[in-house]
N, CA and C atoms as a LAMMPS dump frame, in Angstrom:
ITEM: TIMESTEP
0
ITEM: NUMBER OF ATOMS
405
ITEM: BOX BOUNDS ff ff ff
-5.0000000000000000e+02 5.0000000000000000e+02
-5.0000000000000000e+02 5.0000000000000000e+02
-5.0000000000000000e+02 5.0000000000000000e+02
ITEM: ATOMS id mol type element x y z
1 1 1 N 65.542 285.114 -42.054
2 1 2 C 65.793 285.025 -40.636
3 1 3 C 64.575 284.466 -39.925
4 2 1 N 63.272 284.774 -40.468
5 2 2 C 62.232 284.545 -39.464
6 2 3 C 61.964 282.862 -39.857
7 3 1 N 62.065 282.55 -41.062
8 3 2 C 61.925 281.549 -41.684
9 3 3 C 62.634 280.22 -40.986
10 4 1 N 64.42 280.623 -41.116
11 4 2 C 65.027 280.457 -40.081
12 4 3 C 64.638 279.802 -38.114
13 5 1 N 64.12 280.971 -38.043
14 5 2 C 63.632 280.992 -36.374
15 5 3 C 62.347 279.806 -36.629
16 6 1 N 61.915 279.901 -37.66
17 6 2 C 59.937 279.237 -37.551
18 6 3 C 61.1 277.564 -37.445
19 7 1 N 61.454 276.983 -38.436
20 7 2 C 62.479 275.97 -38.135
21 7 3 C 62.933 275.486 -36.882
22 8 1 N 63.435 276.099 -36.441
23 8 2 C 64.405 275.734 -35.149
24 8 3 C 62.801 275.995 -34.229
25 9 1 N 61.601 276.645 -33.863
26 9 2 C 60.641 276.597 -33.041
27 9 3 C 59.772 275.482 -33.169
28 10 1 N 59.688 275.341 -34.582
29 10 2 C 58.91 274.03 -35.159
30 10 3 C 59.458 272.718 -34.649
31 11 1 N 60.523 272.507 -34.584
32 11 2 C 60.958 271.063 -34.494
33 11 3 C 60.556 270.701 -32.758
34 12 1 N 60.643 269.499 -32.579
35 12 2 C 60.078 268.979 -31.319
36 12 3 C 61.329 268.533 -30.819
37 13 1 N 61.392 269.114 -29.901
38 13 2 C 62.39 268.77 -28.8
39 13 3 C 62.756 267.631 -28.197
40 14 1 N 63.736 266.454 -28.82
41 14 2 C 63.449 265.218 -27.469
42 14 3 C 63.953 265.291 -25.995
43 15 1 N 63.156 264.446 -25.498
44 15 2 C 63.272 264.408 -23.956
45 15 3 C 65.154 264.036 -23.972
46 16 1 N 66.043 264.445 -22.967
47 16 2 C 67.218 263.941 -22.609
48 16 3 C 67.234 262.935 -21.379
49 17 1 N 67.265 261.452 -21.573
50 17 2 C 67.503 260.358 -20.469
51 17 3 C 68.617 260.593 -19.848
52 18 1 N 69.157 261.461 -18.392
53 18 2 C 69.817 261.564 -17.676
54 18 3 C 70.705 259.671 -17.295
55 19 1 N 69.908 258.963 -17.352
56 19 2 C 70.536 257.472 -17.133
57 19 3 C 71.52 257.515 -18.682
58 20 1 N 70.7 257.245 -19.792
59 20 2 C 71.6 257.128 -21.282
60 20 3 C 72.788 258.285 -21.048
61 21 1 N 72.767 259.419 -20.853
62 21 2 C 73.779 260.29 -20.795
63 21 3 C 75.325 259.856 -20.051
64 22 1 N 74.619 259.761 -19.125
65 22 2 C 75.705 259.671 -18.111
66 22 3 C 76.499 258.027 -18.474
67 23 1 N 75.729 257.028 -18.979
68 23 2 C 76.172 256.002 -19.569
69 23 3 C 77.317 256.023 -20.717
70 24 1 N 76.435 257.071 -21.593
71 24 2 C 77.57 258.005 -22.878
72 24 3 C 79.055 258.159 -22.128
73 25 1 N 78.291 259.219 -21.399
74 25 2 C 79.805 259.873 -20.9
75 25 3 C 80.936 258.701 -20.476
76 26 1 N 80.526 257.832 -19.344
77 26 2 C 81.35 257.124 -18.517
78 26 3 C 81.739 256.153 -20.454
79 27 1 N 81.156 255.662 -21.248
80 27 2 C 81.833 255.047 -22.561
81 27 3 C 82.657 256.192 -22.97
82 28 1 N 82.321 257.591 -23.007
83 28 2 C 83.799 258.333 -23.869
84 28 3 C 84.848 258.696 -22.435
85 29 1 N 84.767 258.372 -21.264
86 29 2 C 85.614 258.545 -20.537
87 29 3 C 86.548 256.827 -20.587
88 30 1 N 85.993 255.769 -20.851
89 30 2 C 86.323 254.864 -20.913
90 30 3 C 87.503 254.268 -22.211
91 31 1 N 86.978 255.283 -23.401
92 31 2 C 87.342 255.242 -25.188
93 31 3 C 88.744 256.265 -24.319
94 32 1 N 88.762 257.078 -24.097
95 32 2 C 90.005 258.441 -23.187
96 32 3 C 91.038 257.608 -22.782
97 33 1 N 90.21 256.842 -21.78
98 33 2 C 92.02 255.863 -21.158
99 33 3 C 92.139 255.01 -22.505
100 34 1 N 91.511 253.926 -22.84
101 34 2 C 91.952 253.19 -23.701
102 34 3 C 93.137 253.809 -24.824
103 35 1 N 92.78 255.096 -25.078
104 35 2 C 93.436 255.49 -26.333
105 35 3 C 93.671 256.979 -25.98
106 36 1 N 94.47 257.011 -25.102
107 36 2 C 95.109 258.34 -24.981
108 36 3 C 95.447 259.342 -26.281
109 37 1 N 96.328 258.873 -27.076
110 37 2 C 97.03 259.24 -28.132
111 37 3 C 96.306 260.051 -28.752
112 38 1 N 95.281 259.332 -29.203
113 38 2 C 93.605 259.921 -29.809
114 38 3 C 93.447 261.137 -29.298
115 39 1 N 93.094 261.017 -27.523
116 39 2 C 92.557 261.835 -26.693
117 39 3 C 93.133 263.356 -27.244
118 40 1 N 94.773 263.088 -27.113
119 40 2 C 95.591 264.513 -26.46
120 40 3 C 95.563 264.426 -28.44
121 41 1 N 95.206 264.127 -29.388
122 41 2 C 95.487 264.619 -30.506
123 41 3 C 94.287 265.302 -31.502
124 42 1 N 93.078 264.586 -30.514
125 42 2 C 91.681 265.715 -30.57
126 42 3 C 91.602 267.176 -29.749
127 43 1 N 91.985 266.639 -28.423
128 43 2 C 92.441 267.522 -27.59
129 43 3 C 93.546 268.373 -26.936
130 44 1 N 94.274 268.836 -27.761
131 44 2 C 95.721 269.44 -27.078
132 44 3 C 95.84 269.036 -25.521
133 45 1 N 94.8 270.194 -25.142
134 45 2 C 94.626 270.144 -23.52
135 45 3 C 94.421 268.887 -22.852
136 46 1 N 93.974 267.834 -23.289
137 46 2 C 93.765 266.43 -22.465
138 46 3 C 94.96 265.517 -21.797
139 47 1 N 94.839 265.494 -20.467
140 47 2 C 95.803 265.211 -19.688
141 47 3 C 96.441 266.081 -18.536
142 48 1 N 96.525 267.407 -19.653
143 48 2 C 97.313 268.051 -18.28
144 48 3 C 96.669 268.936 -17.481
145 49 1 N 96.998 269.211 -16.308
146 49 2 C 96.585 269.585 -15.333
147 49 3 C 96.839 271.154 -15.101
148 50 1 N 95.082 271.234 -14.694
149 50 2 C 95.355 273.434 -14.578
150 50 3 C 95.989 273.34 -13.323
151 51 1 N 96.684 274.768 -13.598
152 51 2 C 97.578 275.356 -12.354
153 51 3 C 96.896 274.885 -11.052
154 52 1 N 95.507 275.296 -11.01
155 52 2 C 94.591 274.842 -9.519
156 52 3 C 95.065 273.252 -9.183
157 53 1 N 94.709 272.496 -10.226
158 53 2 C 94.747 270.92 -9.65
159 53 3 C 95.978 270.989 -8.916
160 54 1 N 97.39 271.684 -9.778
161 54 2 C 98.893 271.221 -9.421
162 54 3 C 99.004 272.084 -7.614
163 55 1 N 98.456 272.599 -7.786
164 55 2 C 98.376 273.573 -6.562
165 55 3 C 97.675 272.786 -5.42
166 56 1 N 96.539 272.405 -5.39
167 56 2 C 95.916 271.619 -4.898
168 56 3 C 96.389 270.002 -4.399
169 57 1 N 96.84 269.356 -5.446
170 57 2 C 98.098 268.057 -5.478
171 57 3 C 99.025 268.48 -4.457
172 58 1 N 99.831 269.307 -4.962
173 58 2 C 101.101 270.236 -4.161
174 58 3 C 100.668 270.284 -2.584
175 59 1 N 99.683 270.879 -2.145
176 59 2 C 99.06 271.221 -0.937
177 59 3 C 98.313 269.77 -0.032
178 60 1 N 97.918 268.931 -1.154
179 60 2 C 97.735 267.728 -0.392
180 60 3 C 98.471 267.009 0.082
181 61 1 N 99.994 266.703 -0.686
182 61 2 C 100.526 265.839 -0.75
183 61 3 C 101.922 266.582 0.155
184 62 1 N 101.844 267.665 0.963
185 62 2 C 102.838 268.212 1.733
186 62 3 C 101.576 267.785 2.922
187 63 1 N 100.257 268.367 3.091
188 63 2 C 99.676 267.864 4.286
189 63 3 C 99.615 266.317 4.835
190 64 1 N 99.962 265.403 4.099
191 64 2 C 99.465 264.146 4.128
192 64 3 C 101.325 264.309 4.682
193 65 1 N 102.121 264.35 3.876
194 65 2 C 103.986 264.153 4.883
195 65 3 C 103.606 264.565 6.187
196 66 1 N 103.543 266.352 6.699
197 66 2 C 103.669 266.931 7.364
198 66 3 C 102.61 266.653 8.612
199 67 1 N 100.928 266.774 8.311
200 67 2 C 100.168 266.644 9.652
201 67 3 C 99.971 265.485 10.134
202 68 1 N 100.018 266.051 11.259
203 68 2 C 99.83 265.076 13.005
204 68 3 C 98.644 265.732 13.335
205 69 1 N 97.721 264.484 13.52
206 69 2 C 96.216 264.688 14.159
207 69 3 C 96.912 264.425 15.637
208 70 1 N 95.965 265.664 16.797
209 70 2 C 96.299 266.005 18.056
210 70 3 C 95.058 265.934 18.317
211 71 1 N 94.968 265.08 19.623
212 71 2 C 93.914 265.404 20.793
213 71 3 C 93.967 266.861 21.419
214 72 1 N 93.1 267.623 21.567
215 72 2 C 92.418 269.063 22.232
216 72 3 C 91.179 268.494 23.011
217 73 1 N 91.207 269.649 23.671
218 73 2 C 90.206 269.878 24.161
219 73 3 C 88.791 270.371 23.872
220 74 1 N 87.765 270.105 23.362
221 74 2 C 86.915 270.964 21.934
222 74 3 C 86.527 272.219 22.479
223 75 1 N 85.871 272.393 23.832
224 75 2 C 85.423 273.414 23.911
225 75 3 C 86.455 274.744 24.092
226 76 1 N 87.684 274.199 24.598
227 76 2 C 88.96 275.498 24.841
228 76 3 C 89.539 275.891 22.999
229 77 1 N 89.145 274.395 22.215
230 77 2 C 90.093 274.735 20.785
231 77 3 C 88.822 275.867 20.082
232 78 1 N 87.963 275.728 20.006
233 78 2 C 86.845 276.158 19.32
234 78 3 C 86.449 277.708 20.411
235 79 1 N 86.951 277.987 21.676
236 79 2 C 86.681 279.369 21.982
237 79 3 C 87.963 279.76 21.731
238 80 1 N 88.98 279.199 21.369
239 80 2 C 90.339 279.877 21.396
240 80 3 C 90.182 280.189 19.016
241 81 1 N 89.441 280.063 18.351
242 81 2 C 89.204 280.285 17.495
243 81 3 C 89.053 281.585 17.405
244 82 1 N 88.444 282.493 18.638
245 82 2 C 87.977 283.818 19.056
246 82 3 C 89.453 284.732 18.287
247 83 1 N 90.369 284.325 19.123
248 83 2 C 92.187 284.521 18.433
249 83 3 C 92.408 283.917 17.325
250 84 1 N 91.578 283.215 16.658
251 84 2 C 91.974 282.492 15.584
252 84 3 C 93.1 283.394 14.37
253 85 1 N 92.786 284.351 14.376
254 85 2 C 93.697 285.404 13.439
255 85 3 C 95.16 285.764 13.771
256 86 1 N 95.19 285.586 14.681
257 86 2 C 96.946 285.27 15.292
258 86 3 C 96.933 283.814 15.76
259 87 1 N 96.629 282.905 14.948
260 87 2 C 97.023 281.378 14.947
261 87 3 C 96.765 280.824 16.342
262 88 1 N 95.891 281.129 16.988
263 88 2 C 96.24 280.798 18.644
264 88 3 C 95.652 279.217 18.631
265 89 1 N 94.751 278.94 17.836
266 89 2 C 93.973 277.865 18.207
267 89 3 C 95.182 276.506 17.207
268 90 1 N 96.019 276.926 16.714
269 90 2 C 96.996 276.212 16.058
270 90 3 C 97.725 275.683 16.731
271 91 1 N 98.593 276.869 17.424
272 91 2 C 99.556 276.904 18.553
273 91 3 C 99.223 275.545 19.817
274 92 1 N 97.904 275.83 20.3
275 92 2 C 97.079 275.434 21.154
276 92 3 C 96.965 273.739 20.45
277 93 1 N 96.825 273.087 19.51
278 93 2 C 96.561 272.099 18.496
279 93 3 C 97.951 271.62 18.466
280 94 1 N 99.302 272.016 18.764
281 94 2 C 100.551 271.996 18.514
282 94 3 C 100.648 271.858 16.94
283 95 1 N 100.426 272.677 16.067
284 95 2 C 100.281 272.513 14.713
285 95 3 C 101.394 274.381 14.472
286 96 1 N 102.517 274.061 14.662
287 96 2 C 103.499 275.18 14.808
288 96 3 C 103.459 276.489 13.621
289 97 1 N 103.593 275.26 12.097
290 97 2 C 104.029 276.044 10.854
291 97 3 C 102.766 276.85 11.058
292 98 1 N 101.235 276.227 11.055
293 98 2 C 99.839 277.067 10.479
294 98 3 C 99.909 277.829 11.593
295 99 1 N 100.471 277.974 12.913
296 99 2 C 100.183 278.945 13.583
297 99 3 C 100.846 280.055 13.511
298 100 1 N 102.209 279.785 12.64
299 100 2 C 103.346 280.876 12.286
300 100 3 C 102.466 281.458 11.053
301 101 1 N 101.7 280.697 10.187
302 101 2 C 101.329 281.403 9.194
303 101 3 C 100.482 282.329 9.102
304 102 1 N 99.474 281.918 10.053
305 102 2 C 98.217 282.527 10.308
306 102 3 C 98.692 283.836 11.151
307 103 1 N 99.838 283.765 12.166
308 103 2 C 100.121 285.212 12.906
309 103 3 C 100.529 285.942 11.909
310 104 1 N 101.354 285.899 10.849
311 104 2 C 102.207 286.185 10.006
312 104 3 C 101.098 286.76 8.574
313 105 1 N 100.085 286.286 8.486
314 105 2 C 99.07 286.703 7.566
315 105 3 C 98.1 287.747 8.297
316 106 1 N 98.441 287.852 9.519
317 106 2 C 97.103 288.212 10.079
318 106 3 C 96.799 289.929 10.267
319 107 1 N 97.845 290.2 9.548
320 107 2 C 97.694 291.932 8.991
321 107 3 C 96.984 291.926 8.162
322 108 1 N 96.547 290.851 7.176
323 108 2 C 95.809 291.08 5.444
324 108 3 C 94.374 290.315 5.689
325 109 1 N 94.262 290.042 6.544
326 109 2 C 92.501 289.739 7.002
327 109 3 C 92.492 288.361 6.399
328 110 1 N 93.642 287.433 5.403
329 110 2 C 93.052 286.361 5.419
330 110 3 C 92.888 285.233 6.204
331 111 1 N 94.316 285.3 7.648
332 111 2 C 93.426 284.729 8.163
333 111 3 C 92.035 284.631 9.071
334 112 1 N 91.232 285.609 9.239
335 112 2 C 90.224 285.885 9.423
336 112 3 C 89.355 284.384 8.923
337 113 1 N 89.669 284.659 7.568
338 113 2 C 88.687 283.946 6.835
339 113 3 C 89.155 282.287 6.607
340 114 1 N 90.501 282.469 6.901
341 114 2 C 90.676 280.592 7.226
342 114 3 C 90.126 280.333 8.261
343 115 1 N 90.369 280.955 9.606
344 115 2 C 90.201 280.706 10.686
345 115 3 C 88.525 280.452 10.934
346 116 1 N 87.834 280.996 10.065
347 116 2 C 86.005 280.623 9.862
348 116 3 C 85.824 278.848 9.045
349 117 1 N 86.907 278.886 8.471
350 117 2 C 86.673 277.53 7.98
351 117 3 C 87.175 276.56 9.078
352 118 1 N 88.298 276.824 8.915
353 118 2 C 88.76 275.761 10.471
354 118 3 C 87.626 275.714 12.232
355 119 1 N 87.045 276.784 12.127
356 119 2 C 86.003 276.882 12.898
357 119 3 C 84.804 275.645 12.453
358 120 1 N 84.223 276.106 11.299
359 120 2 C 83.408 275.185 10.77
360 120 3 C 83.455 274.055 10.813
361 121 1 N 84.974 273.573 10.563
362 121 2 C 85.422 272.481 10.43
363 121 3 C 85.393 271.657 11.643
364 122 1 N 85.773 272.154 12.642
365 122 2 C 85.892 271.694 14.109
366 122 3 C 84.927 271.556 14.547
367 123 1 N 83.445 272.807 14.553
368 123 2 C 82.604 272.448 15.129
369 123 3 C 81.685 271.593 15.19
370 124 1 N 81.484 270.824 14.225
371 124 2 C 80.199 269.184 13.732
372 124 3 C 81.26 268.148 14.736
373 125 1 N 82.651 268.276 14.999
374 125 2 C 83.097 267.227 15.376
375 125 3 C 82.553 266.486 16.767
376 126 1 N 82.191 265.584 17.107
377 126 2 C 81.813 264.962 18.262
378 126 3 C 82.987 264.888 19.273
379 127 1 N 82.963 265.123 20.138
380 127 2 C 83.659 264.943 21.691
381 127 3 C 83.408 263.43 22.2
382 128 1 N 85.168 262.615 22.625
383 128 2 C 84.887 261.599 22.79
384 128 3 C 84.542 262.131 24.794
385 129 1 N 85.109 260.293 25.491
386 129 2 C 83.887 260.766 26.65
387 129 3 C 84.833 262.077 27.889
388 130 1 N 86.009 262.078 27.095
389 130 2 C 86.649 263.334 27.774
390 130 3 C 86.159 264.562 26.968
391 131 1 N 85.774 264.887 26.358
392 131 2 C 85.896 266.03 25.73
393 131 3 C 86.579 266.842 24.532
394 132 1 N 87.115 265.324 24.3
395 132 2 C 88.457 265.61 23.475
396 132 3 C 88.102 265.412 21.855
397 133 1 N 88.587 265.839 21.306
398 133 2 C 88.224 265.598 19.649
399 133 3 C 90.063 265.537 19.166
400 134 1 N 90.038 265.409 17.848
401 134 2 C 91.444 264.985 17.226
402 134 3 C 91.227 266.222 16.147
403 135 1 N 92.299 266.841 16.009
404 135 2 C 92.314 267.449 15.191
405 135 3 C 93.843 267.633 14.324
């Protein structure tokens, strides 16, 4: 065992070129498309998609049908966030379904915690020369 260990301490470590690596990679991501077949027959798993991605896909691709960016007002949308947990700043946004959801969640504290992101989200936004932002 120690003999072992003196081995693996002895040998000299080479440096890893972060440029060569990433070069590697993008060639075996490149060898992947070319030859799928290969891919999914080294890899079972190669190709398909975890539950998160499909979930995520799913959730993009209903927001991209469904939302309408609305002019507000920034400073009334962003103090009406205060209510954010009963959807008020939704309502207020004319954004109907997330404001039904958010009243409708708002016994289980999560929306609490959307309503901090959508906060976040709103607040970096710039005000054009009314006051207005798109959301």
């Amino acid at each position: 065992m120690k003999k072992d260990k003196e081995k693996v301490c002895g040998q000299q470590r080479e440096k890893i070129d972060m440029a060569q690596m990433v070069a590697v990679y993008d060639q075996l991501d490149q060898l992947r498309e070319e030859h799928p077949d290969i891919a999914a027959q080294v890899n079972p798993q190669y190709g398909k998609k975890t539950i998160m991605e499909r979930v995520l896909g799913f959730y993009i691709s209903l927001r991209e049908r469904f939302h309408k960016e609305n002019t507000v007002d920034r400073k009334v949308y962003l103090w009406l966030h205060l209510l954010g947990m009963f959807g008020i700043h939704h309502f207020y946004s004319r954004h109907w379904i997330k404001g039904l959801l958010y009243a409708a969640m708002s016994w289980t504290g999560i929306s609490v915690g959307m309503t901090l992101i959508d906060w976040m989200a709103a607040f970096p936004i710039k005000a054009d020369g009314e006051g207005r932002i798109r959301v």
